[in-house]
C-alpha positions as CSV (number, residue, x, y, z in Angstrom):
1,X,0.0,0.0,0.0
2,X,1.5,3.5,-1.2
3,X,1.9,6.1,1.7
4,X,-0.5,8.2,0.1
5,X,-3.4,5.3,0.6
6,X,-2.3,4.5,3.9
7,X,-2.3,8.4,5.4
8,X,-5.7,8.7,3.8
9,X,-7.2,5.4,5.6
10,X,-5.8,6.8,8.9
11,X,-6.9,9.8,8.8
12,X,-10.4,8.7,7.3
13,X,-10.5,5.7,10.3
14,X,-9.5,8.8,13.1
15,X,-12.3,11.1,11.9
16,X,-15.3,8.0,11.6
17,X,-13.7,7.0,14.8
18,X,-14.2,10.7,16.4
19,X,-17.2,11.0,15.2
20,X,-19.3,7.8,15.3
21,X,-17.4,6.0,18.4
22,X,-14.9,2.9,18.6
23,X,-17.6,0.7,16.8
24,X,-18.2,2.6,14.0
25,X,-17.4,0.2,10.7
26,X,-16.4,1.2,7.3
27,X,-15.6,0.2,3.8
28,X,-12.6,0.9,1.7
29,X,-15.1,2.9,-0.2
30,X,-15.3,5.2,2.9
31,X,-11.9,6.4,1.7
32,X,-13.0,8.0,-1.9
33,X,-15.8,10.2,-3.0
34,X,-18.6,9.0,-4.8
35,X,-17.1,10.3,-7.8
36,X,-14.4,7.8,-8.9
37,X,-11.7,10.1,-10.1
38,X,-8.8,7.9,-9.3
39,X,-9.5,4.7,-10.4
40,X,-5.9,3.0,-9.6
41,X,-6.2,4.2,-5.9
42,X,-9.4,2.6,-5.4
43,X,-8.2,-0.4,-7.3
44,X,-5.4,-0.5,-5.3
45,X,-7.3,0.1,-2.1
46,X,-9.9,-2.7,-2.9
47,X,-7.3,-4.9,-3.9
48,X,-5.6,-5.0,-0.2
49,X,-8.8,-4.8,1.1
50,X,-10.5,-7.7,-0.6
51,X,-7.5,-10.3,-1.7
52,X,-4.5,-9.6,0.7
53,X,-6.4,-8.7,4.1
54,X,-9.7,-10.9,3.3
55,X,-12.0,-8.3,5.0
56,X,-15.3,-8.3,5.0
57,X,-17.3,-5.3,3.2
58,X,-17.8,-3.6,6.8
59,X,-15.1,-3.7,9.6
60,X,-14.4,-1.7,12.5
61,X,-12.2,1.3,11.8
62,X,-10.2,0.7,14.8
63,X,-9.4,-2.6,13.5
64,X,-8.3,-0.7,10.0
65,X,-6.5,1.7,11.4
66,X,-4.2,-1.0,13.3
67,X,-4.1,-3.0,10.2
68,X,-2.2,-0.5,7.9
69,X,0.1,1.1,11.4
């Protein structure tokens, strides 16, 4: 995961996380708008999401977070 991706889902997880509560769960969609204008990223995001971590579509920021530290 580039550094880029990995500073985004951090700072993504902290601000569901201060918002919502330790509980709160996410997708890797959480981490892009709901206009795809960066394809690769998302690719890339979905493909550590899906076929190196084997996540399920929700999970627990707090786990995410601790994932990509």
């Amino acid at each position: 995961m580039r550094n880029t991706l990995r500073e985004k889902v951090i700072a993504v997880c902290d601000q569901k996380i201060a918002r919502n509560g330790p509980n709160v769960g996410l997708s890797f969609y959480a981490f892009f708008a709901n206009k795809n204008d960066n394809p690769e990223l998302l690719m890339e995001a979905a493909e550590w999401w899906i076929r190196e971590q084997k996540l399920d579509h929700f999970e627990k920021a707090t786990k995410i977070k601790e994932m990509v530290l």
